[in-house]
Each structure stands twice: as C-alpha cells, then as structure tokens.
N, C-alpha and C positions, 0 to 999 in steps of 0.2 A: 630118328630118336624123338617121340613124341611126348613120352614120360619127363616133365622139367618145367622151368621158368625160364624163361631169358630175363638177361639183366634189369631190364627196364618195367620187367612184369613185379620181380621180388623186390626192387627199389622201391616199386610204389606201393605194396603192399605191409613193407616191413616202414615205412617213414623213412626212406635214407637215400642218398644221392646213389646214382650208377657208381661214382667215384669211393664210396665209403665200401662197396661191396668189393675190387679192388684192391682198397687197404685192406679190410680184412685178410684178404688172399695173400696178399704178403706178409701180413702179421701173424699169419699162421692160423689165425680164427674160425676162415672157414679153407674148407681145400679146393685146391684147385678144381675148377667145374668142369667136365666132359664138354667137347665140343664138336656142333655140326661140322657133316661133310664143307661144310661153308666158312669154318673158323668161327663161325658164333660159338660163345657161351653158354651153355645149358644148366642152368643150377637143377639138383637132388631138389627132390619132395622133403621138407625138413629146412628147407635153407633157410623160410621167411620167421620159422619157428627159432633160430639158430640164431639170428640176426636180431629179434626183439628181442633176446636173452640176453646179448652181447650189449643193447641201449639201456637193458632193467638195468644192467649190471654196473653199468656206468654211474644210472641216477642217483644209485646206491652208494654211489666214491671210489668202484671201485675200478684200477686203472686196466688198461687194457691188456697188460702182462699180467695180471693179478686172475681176469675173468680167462685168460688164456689155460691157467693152471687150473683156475677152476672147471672148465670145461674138455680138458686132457683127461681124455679115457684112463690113462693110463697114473696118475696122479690124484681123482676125484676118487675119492672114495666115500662112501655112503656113513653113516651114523655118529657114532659120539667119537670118533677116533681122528676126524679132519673133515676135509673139504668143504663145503660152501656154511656150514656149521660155526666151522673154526675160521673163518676167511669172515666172514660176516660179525662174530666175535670180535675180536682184532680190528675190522672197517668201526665198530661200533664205540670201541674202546681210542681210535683215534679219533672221531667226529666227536665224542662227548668234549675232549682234551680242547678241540678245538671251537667248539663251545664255550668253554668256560674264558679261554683266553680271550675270545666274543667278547664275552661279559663284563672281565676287566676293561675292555677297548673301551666299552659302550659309557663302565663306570668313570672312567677319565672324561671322554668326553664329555658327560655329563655336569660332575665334577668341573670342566673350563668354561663350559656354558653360565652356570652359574655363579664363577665367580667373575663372571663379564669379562672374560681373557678374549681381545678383540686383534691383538695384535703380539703375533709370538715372542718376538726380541722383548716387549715392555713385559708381559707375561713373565717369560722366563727369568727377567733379574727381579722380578718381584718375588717380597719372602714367602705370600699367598699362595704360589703360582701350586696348581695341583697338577699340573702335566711333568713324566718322569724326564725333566732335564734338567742336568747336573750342573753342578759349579762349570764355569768355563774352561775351561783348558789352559796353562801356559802353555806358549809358542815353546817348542825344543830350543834347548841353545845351539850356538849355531859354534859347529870347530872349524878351525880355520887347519889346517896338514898342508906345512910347506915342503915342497917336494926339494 
C-alpha cells in the first residue's frame, strides 16, 4: 500500500501532534486509516487537507462537535439553506455577544483604575466604588429545630 501518509508524515505536514490525529479518529473527524500488513497507519491523500480544515475551524470558535456537523457528508449542505453559511452566522453572532461583554469588562476596569480602587474591600464600601458589587449580604438567621 504505497498510495498514503503515515502518521508522522501528515502530523508534520498539517501542524499537529501524532496524538491529535488519534483524537480525531475518535472524534469521528477523520475515519479510521487502512493499515499496513505491519499494523502501521496509512492515512488517505486528502487527510492533511482534512486536518487544516478541522484547526481553521477551530480559530474560527468553532468546537469540535460543531466542525464534526459541519464536515458530515451527510448534514453539510451547500448554499443559503445551512451549513458552514449558517454555522458561521451563529459562531459570528455569538463572538460579537462576546465582544461586547469584552467591552463592558474593559469599561469597568477602566472605570476602577481611575477612580484609584487599590484595594477591593475599601473600594467596595465606598459610595464612589464603580465595580458591580452590591450592598453586603445579611448572614441568614440561623433556626435552631429541637428534635
């Protein structure tokens, strides 16, 4: 069987450990590879192409059950009706979300730096304090159930 990679050829070719190609195989990502009379590994022509799909896919937010569907023959469907269209949508519509909450972080901190909050406890009981924390809590009362 001459046609393939061995493990160690498409690891270093795609940027990723022997071991990542492995999880794949279990994750379902790429399929099980044919193997030499020898028990070696033989990856398909296509693997190392399969496997930078699966790291874009990633940098992009997207999890690994997510690029799983997206790369299911059988669930990827081409144009405006789904697939990497609508999955991309959706990553994009949660990364903005998380963005903004970004924002707000950023704008607090900002906000403590400025008003020289050096120290959280004195911070917090101050009326100035621009960090979201609350009045303190009363301690629960405490029942006593005599048996």
């Amino acid at each position: 069987m001459s046609a393939g990679q061995r493990p160690g050829e498409v690891a270093s070719e795609a940027g990723v450990g022997r071991e990542t190609l492995r999880y794949y195989e279990r994750r379902g990502l790429l399929g099980d590879p044919p193997r030499t009379l020898g028990g070696h590994r033989v990856y398909p022509p296509g693997t190392v192409g399969r496997v930078r799909m699966i790291k874009a896919g990633q940098k992009l937010g997207f999890t690994l059950d997510e690029i799983a569907a997206l790369l299911d023959q059988r669930t990827h469907r081409r144009g405006r009706d789904g697939g990497l269209r609508e999955g991309a949508r959706a990553k994009l519509e949660q990364v903005e979300r998380r963005i903004a909450d970004l924002e707000s972080v950023a704008e607090l901190l900002r906000a403590a730096l400025s008003a020289g909050c050096d120290d959280l406890e004195t911070c917090a009981s101050s009326p100035g304090c621009p960090l979201p924390v609350g009045a303190p809590e009363a301690p629960e009362p405490l029942t006593v159930t005599r048996l």
